[in-house]
N, C-alpha and C positions, 0 to 999 in steps of 0.2 A: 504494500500500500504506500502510496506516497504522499507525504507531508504536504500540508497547504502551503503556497508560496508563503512569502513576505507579504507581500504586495498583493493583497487580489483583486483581478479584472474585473468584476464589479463591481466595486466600492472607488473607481478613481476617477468618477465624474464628478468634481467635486470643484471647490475653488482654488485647489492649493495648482501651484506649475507644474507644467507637465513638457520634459524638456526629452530631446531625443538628443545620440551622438552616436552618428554615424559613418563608416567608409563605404562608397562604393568601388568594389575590388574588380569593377572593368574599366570605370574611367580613372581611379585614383584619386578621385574627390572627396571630401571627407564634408559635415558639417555638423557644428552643434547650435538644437536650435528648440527656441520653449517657443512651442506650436498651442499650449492653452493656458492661459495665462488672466488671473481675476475673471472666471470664471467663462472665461470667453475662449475660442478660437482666435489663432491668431493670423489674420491672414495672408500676409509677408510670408511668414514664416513656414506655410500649408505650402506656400508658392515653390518653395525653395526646397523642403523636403521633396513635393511632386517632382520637379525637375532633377533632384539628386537619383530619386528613386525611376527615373524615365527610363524606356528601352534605347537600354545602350547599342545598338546594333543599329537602329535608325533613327536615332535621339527623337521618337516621338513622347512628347509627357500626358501624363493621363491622371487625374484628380485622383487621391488615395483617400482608402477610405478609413474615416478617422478615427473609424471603431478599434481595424488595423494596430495605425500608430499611439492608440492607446496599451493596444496589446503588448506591442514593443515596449512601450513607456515602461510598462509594469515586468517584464523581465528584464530590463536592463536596471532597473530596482532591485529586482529579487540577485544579479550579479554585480553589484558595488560600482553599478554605472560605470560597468567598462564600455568600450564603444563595439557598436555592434560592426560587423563584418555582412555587406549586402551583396549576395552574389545576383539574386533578380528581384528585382521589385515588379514596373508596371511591366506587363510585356505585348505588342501589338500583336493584333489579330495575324499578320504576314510573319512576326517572327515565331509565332507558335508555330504556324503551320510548318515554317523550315523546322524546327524540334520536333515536332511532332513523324516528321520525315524519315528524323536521323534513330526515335529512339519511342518505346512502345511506352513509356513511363509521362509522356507528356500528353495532358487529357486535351479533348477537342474543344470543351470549354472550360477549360483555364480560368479559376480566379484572378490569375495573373493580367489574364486582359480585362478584367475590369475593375482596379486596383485593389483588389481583395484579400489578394494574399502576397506573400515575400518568402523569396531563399535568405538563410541568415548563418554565423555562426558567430558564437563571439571569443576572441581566443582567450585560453587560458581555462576556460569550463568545455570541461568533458561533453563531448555530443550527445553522450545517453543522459546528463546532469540536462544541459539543456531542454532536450526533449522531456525529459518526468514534469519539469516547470511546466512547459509552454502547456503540457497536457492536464496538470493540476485549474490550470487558468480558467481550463473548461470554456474557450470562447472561440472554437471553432477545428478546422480540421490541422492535426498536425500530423509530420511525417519524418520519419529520418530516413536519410542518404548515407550510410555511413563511408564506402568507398569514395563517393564523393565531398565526404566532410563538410553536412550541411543538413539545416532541415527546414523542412516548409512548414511554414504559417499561412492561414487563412481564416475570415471570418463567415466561413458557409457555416453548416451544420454542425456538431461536434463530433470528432470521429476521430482518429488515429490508425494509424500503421507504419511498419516497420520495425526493429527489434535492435 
C-alpha cells in the first residue's frame, strides 16, 4: 500500500502559490514560474509554461491544462521542489501520428494532443518512487516507461500501468 503524498491533489486549489520548475530536455529551456498566484491564475505565466511545454518537433503551442500543472505542482512538493525533467508535454495531432508510426505504445488519441497529459522525470527520485506519488495523487492516468526513464501523466480517468 502506498503512503498519501505530502501534498494532495485535491486540497491545492486554494490561495497559497503554486509555482512550477521546469526543463525541457529537447529544446534545453528550462523555466521557473508561479502560474497561480492570490488565488488567481496567472496568465503570463500559463503563456510561458504553454510554450515551454509546446511540440518540440514543430514548435506548435497548445493551452495546458491546468488541472495538469496542478498535478505537477503537487509532486514536485511531495520531491523538495526539484525541477522536473519534460521529455513531452503538448504534442500535435501530425507528431503523434509520426509516433504512432514508429511505435504501438503511442495511442490514436493522445492526451498529449490536447494538453492533458506530460512525459516527466525528475532526477535524483527513483522512477518506481515517482510513479507510487503520481499514482497516490489519484488524478488521473499514470504510466511508467522504465527502459525509457520516464512516466506519463495525465488528467483522463484514473488508471495506471506498468510495473
Amino acid at each position: 500500500m502506498t503512503a498519501l503524498p505530502a501534498t494532495s491533489f485535491a486540497n491545492l486549489h486554494s490561495t497559497k502559490d503554486h509555482s512550477l520548475s521546469l526543463l525541457n530536455l529537447h529544446t534545453g529551456e528550462s523555466l521557473d514560474s508561479t502560474f497561480f498566484a492570490e488565488g488567481q491564475y496567472q496568465n503570463t505565466s500559463l503563456q510561458a509554461l504553454d510554450y515551454l511545454l509546446r511540440d518540440h518537433r514543430n514548435n506548435q503551442v497548445h493551452q495546458m491544462n491546468t488541472n495538469l500543472l496542478m498535478l505537477l505542482h503537487a509532486l514536485q512538493l511531495d520531491f523538495d521542489n526539484k525541477p522536473i525533467h519534460v521529455i513531452s508535454g503538448y504534442r500535435s495531432p501530425e507528431s503523434n501520428e509520426k509516433l504512432r508510426a514508429k511505435s504501438n505504445k503511442v495511442a490514436k488519441k493522445s492526451y498529449h494532443m490536447k494538453g492533458e497529459a506530460i512525459d516527466i522525470r525528475i532526477p535524483g527520485v527513483p522512477l518506481k518512487t515517482l510513479h507510487k506519488a503520481a499514482i497516490a495523487q489519484r488524478a488521473g492516468g499514470v504510466g511508467i516507461y522504465s527502459k525509457s526513464e520516464f512516466i506519463h501523466l495525465d488528467v483522463g480517468r484514473v488508471r495506471q500501468w506498468g510495473v
